[in-house]
C-alpha positions as CSV (number, residue, x, y, z in Angstrom):
1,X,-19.9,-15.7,8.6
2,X,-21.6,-13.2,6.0
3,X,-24.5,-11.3,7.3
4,X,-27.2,-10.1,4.7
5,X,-26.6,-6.8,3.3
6,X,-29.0,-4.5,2.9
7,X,-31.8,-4.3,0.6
8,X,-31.8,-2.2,-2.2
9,X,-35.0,0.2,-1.2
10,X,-32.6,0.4,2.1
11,X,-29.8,1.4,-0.6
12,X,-31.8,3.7,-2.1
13,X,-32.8,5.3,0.8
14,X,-29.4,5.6,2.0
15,X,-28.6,7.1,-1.5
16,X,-31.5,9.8,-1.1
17,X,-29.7,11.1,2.0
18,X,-26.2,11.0,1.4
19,X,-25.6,12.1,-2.1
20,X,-24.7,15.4,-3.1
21,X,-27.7,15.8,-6.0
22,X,-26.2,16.8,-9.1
23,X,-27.7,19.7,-11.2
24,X,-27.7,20.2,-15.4
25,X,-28.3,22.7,-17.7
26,X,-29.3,26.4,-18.0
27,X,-32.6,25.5,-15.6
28,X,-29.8,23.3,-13.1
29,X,-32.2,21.0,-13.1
30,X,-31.8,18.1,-10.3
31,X,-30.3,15.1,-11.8
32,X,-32.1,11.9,-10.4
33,X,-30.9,9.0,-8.5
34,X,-30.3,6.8,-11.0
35,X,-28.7,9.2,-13.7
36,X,-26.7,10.1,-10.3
37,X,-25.9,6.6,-10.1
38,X,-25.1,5.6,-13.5
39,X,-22.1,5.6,-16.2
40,X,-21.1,9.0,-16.8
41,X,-18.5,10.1,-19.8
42,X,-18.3,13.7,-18.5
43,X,-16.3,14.9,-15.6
44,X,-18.0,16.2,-12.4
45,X,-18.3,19.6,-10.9
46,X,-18.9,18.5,-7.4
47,X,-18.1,15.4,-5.4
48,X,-21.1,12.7,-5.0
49,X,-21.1,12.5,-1.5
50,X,-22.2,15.6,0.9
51,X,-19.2,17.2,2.5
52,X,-18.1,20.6,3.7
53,X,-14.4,20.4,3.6
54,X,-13.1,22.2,0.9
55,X,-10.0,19.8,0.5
56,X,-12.3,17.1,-0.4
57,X,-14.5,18.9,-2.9
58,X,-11.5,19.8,-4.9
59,X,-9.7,16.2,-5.0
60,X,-13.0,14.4,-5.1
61,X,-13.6,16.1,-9.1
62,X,-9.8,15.4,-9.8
63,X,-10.3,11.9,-8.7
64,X,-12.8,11.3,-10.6
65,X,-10.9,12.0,-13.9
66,X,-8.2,9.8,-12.4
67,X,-11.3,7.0,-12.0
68,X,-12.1,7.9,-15.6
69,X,-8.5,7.7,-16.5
70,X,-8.1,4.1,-14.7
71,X,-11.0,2.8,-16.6
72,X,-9.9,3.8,-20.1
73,X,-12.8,6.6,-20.7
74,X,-10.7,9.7,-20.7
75,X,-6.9,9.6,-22.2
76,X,-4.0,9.7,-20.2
77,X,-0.5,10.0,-20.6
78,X,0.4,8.1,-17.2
79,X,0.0,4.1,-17.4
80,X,-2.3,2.4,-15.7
81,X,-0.2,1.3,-12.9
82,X,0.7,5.0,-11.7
83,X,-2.9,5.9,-12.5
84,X,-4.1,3.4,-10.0
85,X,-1.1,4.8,-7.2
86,X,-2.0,8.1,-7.7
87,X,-6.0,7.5,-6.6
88,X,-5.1,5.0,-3.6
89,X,-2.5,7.6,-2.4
90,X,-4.8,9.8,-2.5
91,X,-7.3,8.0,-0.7
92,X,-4.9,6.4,1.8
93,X,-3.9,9.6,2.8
94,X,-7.1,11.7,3.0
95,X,-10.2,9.5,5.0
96,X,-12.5,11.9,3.5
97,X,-11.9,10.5,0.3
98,X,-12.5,7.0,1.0
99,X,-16.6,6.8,0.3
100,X,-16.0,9.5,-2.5
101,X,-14.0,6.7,-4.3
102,X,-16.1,4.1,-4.2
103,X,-19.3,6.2,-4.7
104,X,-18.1,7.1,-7.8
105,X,-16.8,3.6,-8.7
106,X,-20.2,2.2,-8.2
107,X,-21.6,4.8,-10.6
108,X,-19.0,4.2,-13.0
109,X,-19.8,0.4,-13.1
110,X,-23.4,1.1,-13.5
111,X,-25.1,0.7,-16.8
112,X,-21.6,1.1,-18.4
113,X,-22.3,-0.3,-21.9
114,X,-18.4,-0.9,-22.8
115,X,-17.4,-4.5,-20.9
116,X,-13.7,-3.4,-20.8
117,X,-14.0,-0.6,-18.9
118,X,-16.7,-2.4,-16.5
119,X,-14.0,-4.6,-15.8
120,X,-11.2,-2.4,-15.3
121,X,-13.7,-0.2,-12.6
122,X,-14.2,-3.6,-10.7
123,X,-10.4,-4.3,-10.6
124,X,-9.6,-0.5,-9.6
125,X,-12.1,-1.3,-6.2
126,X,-10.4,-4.7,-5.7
127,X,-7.7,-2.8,-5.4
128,X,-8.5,0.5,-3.4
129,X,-10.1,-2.8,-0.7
130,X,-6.4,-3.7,-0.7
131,X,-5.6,-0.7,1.4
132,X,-8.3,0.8,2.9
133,X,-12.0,0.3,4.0
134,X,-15.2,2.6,3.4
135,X,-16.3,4.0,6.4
136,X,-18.6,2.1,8.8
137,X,-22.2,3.8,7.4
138,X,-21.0,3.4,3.9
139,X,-20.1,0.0,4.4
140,X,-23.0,-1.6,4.3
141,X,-24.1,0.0,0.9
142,X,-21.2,-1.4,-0.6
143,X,-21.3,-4.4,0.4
144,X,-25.2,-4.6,-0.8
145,X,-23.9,-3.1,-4.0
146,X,-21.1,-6.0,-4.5
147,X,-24.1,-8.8,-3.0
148,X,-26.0,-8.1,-6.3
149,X,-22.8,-8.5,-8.9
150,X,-21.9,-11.9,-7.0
151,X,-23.7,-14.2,-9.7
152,X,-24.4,-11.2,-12.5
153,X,-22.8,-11.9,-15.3
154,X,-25.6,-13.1,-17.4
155,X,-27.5,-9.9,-16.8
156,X,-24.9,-7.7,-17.1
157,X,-24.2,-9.0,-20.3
158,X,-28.2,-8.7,-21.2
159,X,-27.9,-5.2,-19.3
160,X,-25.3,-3.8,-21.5
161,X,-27.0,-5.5,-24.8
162,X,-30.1,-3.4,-23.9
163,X,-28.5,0.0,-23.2
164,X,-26.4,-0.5,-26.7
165,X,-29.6,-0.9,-28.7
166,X,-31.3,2.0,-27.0
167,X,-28.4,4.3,-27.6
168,X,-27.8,3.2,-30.8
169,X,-31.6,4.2,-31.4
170,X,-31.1,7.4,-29.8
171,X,-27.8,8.4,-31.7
172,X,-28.6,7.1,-35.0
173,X,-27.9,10.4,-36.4
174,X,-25.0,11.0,-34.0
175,X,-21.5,11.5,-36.0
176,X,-19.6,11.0,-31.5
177,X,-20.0,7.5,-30.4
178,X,-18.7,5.5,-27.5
179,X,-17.0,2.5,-28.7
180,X,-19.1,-0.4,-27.7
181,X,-17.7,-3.5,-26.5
182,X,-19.7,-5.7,-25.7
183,X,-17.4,-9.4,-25.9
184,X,-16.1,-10.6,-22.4
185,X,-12.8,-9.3,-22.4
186,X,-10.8,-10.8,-18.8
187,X,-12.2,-11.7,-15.9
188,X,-15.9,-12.3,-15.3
189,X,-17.7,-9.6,-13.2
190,X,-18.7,-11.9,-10.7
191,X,-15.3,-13.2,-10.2
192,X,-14.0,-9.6,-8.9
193,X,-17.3,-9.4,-7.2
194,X,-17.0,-12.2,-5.3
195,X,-13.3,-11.3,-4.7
196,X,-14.2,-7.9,-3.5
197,X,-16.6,-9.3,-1.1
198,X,-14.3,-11.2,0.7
199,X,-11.6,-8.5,1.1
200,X,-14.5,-5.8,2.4
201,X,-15.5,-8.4,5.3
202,X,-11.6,-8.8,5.9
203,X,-10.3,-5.0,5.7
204,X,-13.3,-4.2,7.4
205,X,-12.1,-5.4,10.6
206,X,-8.2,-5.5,10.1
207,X,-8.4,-1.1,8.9
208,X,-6.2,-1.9,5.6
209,X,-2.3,-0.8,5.1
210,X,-1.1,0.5,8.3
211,X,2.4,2.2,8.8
212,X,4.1,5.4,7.6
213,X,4.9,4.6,4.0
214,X,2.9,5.2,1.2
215,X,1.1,2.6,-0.8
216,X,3.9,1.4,-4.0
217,X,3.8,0.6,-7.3
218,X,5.2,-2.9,-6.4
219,X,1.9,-3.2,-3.8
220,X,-0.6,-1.8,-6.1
221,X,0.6,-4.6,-8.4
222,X,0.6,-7.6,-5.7
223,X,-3.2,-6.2,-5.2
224,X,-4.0,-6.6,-8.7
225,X,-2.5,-10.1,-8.8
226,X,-4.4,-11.3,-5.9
227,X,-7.7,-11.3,-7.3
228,X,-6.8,-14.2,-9.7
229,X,-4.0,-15.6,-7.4
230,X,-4.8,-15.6,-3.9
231,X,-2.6,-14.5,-1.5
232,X,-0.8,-16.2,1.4
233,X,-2.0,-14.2,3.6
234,X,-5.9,-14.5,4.6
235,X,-6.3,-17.8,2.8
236,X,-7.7,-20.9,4.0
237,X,-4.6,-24.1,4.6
238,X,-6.4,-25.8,1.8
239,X,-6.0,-23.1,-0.9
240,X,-2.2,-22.2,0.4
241,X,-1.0,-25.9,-0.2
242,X,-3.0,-26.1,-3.0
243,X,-1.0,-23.2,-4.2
244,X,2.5,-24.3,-2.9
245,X,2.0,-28.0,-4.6
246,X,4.0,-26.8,-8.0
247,X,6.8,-25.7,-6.0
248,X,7.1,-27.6,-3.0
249,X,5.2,-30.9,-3.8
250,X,6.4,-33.1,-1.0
251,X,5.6,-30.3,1.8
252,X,3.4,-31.4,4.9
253,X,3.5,-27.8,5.9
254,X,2.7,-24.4,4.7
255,X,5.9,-22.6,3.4
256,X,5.2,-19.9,4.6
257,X,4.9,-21.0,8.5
258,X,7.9,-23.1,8.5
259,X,9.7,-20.2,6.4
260,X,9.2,-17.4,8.8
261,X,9.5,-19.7,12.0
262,X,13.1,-20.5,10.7
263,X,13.6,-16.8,10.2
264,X,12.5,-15.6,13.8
265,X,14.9,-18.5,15.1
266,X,17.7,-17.9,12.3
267,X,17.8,-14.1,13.6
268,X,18.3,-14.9,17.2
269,X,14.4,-14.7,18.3
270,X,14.4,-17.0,21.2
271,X,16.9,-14.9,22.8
272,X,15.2,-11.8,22.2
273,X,13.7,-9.5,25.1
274,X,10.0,-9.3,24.6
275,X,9.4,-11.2,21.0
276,X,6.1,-12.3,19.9
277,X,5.4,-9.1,22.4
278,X,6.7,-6.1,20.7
279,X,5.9,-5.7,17.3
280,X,8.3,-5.2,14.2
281,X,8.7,-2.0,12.2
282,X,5.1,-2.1,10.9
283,X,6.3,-1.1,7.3
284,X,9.1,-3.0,7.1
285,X,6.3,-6.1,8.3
286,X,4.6,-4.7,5.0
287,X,8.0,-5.2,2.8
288,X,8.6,-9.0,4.0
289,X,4.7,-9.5,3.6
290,X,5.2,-8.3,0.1
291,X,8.4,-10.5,-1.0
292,X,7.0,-13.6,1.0
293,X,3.9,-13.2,-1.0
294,X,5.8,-13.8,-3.8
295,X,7.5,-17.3,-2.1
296,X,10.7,-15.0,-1.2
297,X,12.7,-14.3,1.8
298,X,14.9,-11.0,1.4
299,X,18.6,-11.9,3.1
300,X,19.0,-8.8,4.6
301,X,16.5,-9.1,7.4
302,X,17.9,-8.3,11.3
303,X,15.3,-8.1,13.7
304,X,13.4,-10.9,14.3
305,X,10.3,-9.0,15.3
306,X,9.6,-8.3,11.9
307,X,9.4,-12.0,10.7
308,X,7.8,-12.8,14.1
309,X,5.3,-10.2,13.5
310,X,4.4,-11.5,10.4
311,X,4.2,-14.7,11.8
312,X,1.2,-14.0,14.0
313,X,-0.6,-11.7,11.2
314,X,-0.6,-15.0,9.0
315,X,-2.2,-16.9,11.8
316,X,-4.6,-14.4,12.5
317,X,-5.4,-13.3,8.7
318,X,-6.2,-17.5,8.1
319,X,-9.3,-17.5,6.7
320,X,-10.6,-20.3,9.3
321,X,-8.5,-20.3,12.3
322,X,-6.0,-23.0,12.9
323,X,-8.3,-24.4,15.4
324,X,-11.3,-24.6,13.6
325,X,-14.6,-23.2,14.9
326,X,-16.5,-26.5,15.7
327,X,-14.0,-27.5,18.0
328,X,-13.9,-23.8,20.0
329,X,-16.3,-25.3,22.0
330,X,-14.3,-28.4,23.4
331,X,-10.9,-26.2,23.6
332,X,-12.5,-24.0,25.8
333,X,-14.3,-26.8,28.5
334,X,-11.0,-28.3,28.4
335,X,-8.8,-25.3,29.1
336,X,-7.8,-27.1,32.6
337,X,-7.2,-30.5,31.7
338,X,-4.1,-31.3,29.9
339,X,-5.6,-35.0,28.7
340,X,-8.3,-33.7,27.2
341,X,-7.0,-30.4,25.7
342,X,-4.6,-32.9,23.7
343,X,-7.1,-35.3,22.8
344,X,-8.8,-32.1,21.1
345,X,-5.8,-32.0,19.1
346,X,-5.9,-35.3,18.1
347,X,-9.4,-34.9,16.6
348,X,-8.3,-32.1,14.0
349,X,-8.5,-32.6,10.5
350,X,-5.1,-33.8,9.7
351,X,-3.4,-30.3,7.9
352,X,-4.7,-28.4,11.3
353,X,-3.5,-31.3,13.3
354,X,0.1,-30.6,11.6
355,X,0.3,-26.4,11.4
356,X,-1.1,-26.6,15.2
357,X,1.5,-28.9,16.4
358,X,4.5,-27.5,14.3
359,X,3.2,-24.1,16.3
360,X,3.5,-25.9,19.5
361,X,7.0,-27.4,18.9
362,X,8.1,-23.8,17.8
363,X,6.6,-21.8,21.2
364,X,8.1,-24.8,23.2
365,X,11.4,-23.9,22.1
366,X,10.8,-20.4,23.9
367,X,9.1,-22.0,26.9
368,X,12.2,-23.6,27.7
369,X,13.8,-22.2,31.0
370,X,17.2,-21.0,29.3
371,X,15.4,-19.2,26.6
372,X,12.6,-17.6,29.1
373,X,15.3,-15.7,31.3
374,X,16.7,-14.0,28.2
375,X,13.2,-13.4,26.6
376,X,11.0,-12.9,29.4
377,X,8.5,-14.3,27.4
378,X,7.0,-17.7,30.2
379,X,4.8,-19.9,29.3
380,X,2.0,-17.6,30.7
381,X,2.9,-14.9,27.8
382,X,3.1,-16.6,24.8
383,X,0.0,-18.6,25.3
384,X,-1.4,-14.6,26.3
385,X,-0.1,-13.4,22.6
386,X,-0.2,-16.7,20.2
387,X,-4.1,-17.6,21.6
388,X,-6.0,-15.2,19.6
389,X,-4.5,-16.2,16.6
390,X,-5.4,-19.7,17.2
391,X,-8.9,-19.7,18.7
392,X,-11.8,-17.0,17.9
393,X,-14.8,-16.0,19.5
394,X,-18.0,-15.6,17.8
395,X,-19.5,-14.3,20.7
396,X,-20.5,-10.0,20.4
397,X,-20.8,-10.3,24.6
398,X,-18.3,-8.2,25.4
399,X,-18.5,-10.5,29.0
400,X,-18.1,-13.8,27.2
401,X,-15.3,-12.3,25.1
402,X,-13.5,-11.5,28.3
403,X,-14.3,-14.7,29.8
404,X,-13.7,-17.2,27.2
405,X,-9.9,-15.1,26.5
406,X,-8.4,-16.6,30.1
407,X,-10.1,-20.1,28.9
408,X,-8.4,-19.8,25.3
409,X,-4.9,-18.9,26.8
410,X,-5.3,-21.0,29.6
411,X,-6.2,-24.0,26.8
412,X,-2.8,-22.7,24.7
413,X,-0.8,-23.1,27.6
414,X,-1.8,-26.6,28.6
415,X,-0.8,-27.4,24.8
416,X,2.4,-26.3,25.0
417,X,3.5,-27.5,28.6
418,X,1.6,-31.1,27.8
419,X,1.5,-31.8,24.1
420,X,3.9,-34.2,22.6
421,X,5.0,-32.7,19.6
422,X,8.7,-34.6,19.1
423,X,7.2,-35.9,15.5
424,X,7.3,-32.8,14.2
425,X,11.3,-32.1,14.2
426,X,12.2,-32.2,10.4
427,X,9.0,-32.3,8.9
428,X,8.2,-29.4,6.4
């Protein structure tokens, strides 16, 4: 669920305390709000935001050229693929940076009269959300500032009309103009808005890239790609099988689950100590994320934990969970009864029905006795690791939470010692 983001006077308020008021000529003169806050074809002297750490005052102007750079207003010798590494790097790295970035994206795709470079500043915060989040206080100014481009496009495109007739007013006698462009050149705004939207409520909560490595050139591409082609990974069923129906037409199943389930069992998984329990090499995770994105599965995989970790993050990153949320009311009043927990089952729409019993079948083959001694991994445990991927609170009761966790893997379990799920053998 989307709460309502905050107003603008609550934005502008926000703005009033937070930015780091920029001065102008010989009197240095305060620059207002809105000039603060609007298209700017010079560089900066200071960062936006109000900091004290000296690393981040330097790299905040430099990145700002690189934001410049990105969006086709300042020339560049490095393509726009490296421009792009360079200023997530950057930001990856250095938390600091973070709100700096996307401060001076929003003013960058404020009142910017060219439509081009508009776009490209919306596609350059698509993908900086691939990666990492604002902080929590900034967050909700974003997210208002996104709220307002959702349905846009029509006043953007009366916005940018006005702001070209003023300045051509102003500059009549000017010999240095800004190329104009005002034709829709790619994507709609409101498509990346609405794109951006989604990925702030989701790397909100999930933190963005995790591991050691350092964002690629291969990564900052699949981030690009995704805001026309949705990923695998935090999509609803409907939109992955929508997606997989060129390739695999006859599928019942998402490739992707029955891919990596194979994998975990092809690599020896059910007779491996503590899987689903100790997580892969979080950047290798990252790699097979990356090629399975692109319907591959690299041959030279060899531990299991990696696919099996991968495994749960697609369950978990689903954008509706398996089990969908108007039946997490009957899964957890039946978390003791074994009749009724399968009649729950039965009551799914039919694509849940499938990926929640092809899950089953798969964790049954690890319940088995011969498997468990080898694993250690019971019944108990994997219903313990696989139910949060399955079921998911609403509740912000930290008691209920607690609570309704021992009904959610005591429901799991019930599925997986009870449910029949013998149909499922050879289905894909």
């Amino acid at each position: 669920t989307l709460r309502k983001p905050i107003s603008q006077s609550s934005m502008a308020d926000w703005a009033s305390k937070n930015l780091n008021m920029h001065t102008q000529g010989i009197f240095r003169r305060r620059i207002s709000i809105s000039n603060m806050l609007s298209w700017n074809g010079s560089s900066i002297k200071k960062p936006m935001l109000i900091t004290s750490n000296r690393t981040i005052k330097k790299e905040a102007c430099e990145m700002f050229k690189l934001v410049q750079s990105y969006m086709g207003d300042r020339q560049t010798r490095m393509d726009r693929n490296h421009v792009a590494l360079v200023t997530v790097t950057k930001c990856w790295s250095m938390q600091g940076l973070r709100d700096e970035l996307y401060i001076q994206l929003i003013r960058q795709t404020t009142d910017n009269t060219c439509y081009r470079s508009l776009a490209w500043g919306w596609e350059l915060m698509a993908i900086s959300l691939a990666f990492f989040s604002p902080s929590p206080k900034f967050q909700s100014y974003l997210e208002g500032y996104i709220y307002r481009h959702l349905d846009s496009d029509e006043n953007i495109a009366q916005r940018i009309k006005e702001l070209v007739d003023l300045k051509n007013k102003k500059n009549s006698k000017s010999r240095k103009k800004r190329k104009q462009n005002t034709e829709d050149e790619g994507l709609p705004i409101s498509t990346y808005a609405k794109y951006c939207y989604r990925k702030l409520q989701k790397v909100a909560v999930t933190g963005g890239k995790k591991g050691l490595r350092k964002p690629t050139v291969e990564e900052i591409t699949h981030a690009r790609n995704a805001i026309v082609t949705p990923s695998l990974f935090g999509s609803s069923l409907e939109e992955i099988m929508l997606r997989q129906q060129d390739m695999y037409p006859g599928n019942k199943l998402p490739w992707v689950q029955t891919q990596l389930s194979q994998q975990v069992l092809a690599l020896g998984g059910e007779q491996t100590e503590g899987i689903f329990r100790i997580p892969g090499d979080i950047d290798e995770v990252n790699a097979l994320k990356l090629q399975v994105d692109q319907w591959r599965i690299p041959s030279g995989l060899s531990d299991p934990n990696v696919p099996a970790s991968l495994l749960k993050l697609w369950y978990r990153e689903l954008e509706e969970p398996v089990i969908p949320q108007q039946f997490y009311k009957e899964c957890i009043s039946n978390y003791e009864n074994p009749d009724a927990a399968v009649a729950v089952v039965q009551l799914l729409p039919e694509l849940n029905r499938l990926v929640l019993c092809y899950l089953i079948h798969f964790l049954q083959i690890f319940a088995q006795p011969s498997n468990v001694s080898r694993t250690k991994m019971d019944v108990n445990n994997l219903a313990m690791v696989m139910a949060p991927n399955c079921l998911r609170c609403q509740s912000d009761d930290p008691r209920i939470i607690f609570e309704n966790t021992r009904k959610e893997m005591s429901f799991l379990r019930m599925l997986i010692v009870h449910l029949d799920t013998s149909f499922i053998k050879g289905l894909v």
